[in-house]
N, C-alpha and C positions, 0 to 999 in steps of 0.2 A: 663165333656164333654162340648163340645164349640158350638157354633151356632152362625152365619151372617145374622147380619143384614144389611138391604138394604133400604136404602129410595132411589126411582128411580126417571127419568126424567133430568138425567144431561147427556148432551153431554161431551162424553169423550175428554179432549183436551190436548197434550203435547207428553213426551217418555215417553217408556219404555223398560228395556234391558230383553233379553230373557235367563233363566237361561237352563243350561246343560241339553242336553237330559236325561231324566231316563230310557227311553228303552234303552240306550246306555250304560248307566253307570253301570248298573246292569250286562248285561254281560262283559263289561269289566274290571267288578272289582272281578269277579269270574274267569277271564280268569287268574290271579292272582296265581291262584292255580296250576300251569302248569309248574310252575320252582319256583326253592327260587331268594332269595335278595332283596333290596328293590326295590320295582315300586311305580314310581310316579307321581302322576294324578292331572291335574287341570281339571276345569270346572266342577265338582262333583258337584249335586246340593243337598242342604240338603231340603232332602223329608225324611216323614216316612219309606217306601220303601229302601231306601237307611240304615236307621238305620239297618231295620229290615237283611237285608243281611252280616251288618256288624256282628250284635250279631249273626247270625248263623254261620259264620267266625270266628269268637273272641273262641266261645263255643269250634271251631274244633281246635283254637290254634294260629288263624291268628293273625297277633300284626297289629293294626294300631297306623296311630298318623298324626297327622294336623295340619301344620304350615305354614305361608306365601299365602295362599290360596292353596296348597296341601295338597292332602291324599296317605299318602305313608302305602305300604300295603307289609308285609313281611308273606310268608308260611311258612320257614325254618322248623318249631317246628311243625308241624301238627302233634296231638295228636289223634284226635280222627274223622271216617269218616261218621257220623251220624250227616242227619240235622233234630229235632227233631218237632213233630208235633204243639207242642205248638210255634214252632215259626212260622213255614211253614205252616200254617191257614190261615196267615192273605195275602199270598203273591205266585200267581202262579209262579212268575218267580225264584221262588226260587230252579226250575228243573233245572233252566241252572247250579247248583253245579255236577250235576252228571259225564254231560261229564267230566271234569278238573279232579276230583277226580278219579274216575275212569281210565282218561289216564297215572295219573302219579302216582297211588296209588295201580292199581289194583281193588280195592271195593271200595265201596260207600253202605252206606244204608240213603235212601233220602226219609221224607213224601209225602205220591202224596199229592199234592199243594193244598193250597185252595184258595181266593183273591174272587176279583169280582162275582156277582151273572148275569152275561152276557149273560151266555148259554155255553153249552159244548165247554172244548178247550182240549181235549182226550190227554196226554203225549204218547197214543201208539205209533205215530210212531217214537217219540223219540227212545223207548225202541224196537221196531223193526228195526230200524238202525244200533243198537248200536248190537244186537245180531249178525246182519250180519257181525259187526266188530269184532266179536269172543267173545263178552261177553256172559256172563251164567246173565238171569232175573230170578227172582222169587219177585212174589207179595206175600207179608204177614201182614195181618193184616194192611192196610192200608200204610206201607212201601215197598221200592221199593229197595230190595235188589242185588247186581250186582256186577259179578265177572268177573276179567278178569287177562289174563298173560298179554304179548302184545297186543294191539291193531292191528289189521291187514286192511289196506286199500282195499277199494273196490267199485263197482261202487252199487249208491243207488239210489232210485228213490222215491219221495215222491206224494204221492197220491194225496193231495194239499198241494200247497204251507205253510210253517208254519216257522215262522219268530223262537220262540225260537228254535223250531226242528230244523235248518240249524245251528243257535247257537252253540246249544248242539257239534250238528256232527264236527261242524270246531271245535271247540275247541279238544272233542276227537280223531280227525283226523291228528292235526298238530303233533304227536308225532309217531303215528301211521307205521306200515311196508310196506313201498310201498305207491301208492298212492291209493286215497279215490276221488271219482267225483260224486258230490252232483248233480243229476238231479231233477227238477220240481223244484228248489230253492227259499226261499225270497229273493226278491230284495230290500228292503227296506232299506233308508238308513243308521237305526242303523245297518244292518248287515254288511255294509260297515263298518262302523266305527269299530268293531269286528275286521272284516278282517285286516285293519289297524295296527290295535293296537298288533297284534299278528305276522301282519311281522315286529310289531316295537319289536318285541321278537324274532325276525328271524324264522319265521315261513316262509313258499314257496307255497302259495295262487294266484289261480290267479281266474279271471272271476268273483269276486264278484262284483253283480249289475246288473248280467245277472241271468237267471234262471239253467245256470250248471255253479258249482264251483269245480275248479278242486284246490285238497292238494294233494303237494307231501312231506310224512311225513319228518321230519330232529330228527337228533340222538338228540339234546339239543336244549333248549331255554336259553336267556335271561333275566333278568330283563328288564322295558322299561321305558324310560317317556313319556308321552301321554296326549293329551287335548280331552278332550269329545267335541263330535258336538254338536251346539245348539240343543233345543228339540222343534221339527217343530209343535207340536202338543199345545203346551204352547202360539206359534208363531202365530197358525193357531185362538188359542180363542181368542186372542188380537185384531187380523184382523176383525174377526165378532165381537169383542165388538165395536171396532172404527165403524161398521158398522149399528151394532144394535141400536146404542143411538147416531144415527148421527152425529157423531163426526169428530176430523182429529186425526191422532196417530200418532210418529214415534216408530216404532219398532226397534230395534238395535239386532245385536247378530242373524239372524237368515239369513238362505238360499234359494233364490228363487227355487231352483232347487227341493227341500224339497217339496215344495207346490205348485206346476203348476197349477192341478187341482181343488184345493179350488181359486188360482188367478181367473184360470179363472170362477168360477160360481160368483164369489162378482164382479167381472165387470158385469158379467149378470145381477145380480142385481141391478145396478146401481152405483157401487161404483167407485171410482176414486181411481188406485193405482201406485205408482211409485217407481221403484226401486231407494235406492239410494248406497252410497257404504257399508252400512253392513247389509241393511234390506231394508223398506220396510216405502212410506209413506201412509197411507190409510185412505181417507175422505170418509166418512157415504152420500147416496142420500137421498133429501127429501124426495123422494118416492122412499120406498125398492120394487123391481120387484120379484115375484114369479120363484124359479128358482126351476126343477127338479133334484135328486138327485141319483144316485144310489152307495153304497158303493163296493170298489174292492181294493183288493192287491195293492201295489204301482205298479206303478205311478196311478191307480186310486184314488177315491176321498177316504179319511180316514174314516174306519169306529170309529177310536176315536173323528174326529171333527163331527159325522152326530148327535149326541143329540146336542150340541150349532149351528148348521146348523138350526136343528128343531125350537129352541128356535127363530132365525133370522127369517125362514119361518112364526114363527106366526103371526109377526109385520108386513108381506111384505100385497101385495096390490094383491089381487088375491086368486088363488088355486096354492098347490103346492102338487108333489109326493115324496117321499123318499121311494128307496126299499136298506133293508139290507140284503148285499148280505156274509155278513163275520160269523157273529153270530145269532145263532138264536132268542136271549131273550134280545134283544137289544132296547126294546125299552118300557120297564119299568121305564124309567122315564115321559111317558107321562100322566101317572093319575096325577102327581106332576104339569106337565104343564097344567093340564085342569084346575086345585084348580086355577091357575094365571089369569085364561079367555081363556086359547088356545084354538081352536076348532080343536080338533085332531080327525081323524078314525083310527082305525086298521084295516087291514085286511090278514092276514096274516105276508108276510114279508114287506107290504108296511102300510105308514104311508099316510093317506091325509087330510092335512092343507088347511085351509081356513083362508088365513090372517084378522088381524084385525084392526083396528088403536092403540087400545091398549091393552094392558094388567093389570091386578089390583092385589095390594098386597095383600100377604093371607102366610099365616105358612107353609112351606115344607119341604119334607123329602128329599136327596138326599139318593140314591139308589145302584149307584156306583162312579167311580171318574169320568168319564168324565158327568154322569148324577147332579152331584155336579156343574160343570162346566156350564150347560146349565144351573139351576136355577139362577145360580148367573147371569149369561145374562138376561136370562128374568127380575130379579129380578131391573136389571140396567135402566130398561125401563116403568118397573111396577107405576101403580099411587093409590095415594090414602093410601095412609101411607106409615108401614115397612113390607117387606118381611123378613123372618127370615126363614132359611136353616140349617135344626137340620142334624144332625149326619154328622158332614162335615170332622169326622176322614175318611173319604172315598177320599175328597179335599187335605188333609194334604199327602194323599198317593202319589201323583205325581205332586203338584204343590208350588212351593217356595213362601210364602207370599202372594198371589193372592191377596187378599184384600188390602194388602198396596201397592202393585203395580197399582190396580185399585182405590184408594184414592189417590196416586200419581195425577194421568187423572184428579183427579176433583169429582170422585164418592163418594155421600157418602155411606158409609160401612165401617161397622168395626168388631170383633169378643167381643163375650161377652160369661161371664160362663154359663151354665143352670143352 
């Protein structure tokens, strides 16, 4: 097992390029399963997550292979429609197999998920979707058994919005009898990037980005070639690291449009940011300003950037709020930020910070992946030796070399055995 360490107090200064979203790539590498031949994807970013979808892939019969900076992904041989628990532990999004399988298989029998210890993300109404689309559910022993002829299109309404749920549905829906119109939908823009990727298989999607998605099913798909969008949430900690340790950053590879909402609370705080043509330049204030937060569905602010938001709040100059409004057990990485010096409250779904001038190193635990993300901020800024960040296979899960990208800037950090 690995662990980061951090000697802090160095302003971050130089680029660095944003690797491919992994919300993105995880569905659209299971979208994969919806027609044979090969597809072939750049921008893949190599995360553990990404492995892990592959081996459950591989298991069912999928062939990969990677060359030139693509991953080409063939189903032809699908052998077997079982993704087993021992892989599907470590990884929620591994539900998004169902739809695929299911539209063009008939069955699927899928683990319910495990991943992140966040708070409740319920797969029901995945599985209440999918029944109105004429599938037969049966829960057994922890699996998620599901049978179906055809798929039959129809209008669905989701009780709140839920980004793999919309997923799931478009994927099972593009093959489907008639049409399917997703109401209450995510707008966010990996589900775009899905949609995308799936009229690049001649799928007949329209309205994604908006909250009703209308599919009109088509008799066949295609193989596609496709690039993943950058991953705004990798974008999004870069921005608050260039912020956090006073720095200037160029960020390459990523989309203003992605991050409105985090743009504008780091001008509140005092930061200076400029578009340029692929990204984004962003210089740290001397004095960070106390900004209030509240997390929402996109276009609101992310609740995957609100623990390194937190980590920035504890260095600013003032009082600040955070309320999470997406998850409810979201904010168990703040015993790890109090071991640093933060003065955090809980009080329910809100958090309230009392910025500091500094922070100080001390041993922590990250708790999930974007709670990984936050220490290692904090830890950028931290005084008085090394910061070390144990169990960082939670880090490896969604982000591509972080610490060599952050040694790039000037930071020192680096990964050592336990």
């Amino acid at each position: 097992m690995d662990k980061i360490v951090i000697e802090g107090g160095m302003p971050l200064k130089g680029s660095v390029r944003i690797s491919g979203s992994k919300n993105a790539a995880l569905p659209i590498i299971t979208a994969c399963l919806l027609t044979g031949g090969w597809h072939k994807l750049s921008n893949i970013p190599r995360l553990k997550d990404i492995e892990t979808v592959k081996s459950i892939m591989s298991k069912m019969g999928v062939h990969f292979r990677e060359e030139a900076g693509y991953l080409e992904v063939n189903s032809d041989n699908l052998r077997d429609f079982e993704a087993p628990y021992d892989l599907v532990k470590t990884m929620r999004a591994s539900i998004l197999l169902l739809g695929p399988i299911l539209a063009r298989y008939g069955k699927a029998r899928i683990s319910l998920p495990g991943g992140c210890a966040i708070g409740a993300r319920p797969v029901n109404l995945h599985l209440k979707a999918l029944t109105e689309m004429g599938a037969v559910i049966e829960l057994d022993h922890g699996y998620i058994n599901a049978y179906a002829g055809k798929l039959r299109g129809c209008e669905i309404f989701f009780d709140i919005p839920t980004v793999t749920g919309t997923e799931n549905l478009l994927m099972a829906a593009v093959t489907a009898r008639g049409k399917t119109v997703l109401r209450n939908a995510a707008k966010e823009p990996e589900v775009k990037d899905l949609a995308s990727m799936l009229r690049a298989m001649g799928a007949d999607i329209e309205g994604d980005g908006t909250d009703t998605i209308v599919i009109n099913g088509v008799d066949n798909l295609r193989p596609a070639e496709y690039s993943v969008m950058p991953d705004r949430i990798e974008a999004g900690t870069f921005m608050i690291a260039g912020v956090i340790t006073r720095g200037e950053i160029e960020i390459h590879n990523c989309c203003s449009e992605h991050l409105g909402a985090l743009i504008e609370k780091l001008e509140s705080a005092g930061a200076f940011m400029r578009l340029t043509s692929d990204g984004f330049l962003v210089k740290g204030p001397d004095v960070i300003e106390s900004v209030d937060i509240r997390t929402m569905p996109f276009p609101g602010f992310p609740t995957d950037l609100q623990a390194q938001f937190m980590a920035l709040m504890s260095v600013a100059s003032g009082w600040s709020m955070i309320r999470e409004s997406v998850f409810e057990n979201r904010f168990i990485h703040v015993s790890e930020l109090r071991r640093l010096g933060a003065e955090i409250d809980i009080n329910g779904n809100q958090a309230l910070i009392k910025g500091k001038e500094s922070l100080f190193s001390a041993p922590v635990m990250a708790t999930d992946l974007r709670a990984s993300a936050s220490l290692i901020l904090a830890g950028l800024v931290a005084e008085g030796g090394r910061t070390e960040v144990h169990r960082i296979y939670h880090l490896d899960r969604g982000y591509e070399a972080l610490e060599k990208k952050f040694a790039s800037l000037g930071a020192s950090i680096w990964r050592e055995k336990v």
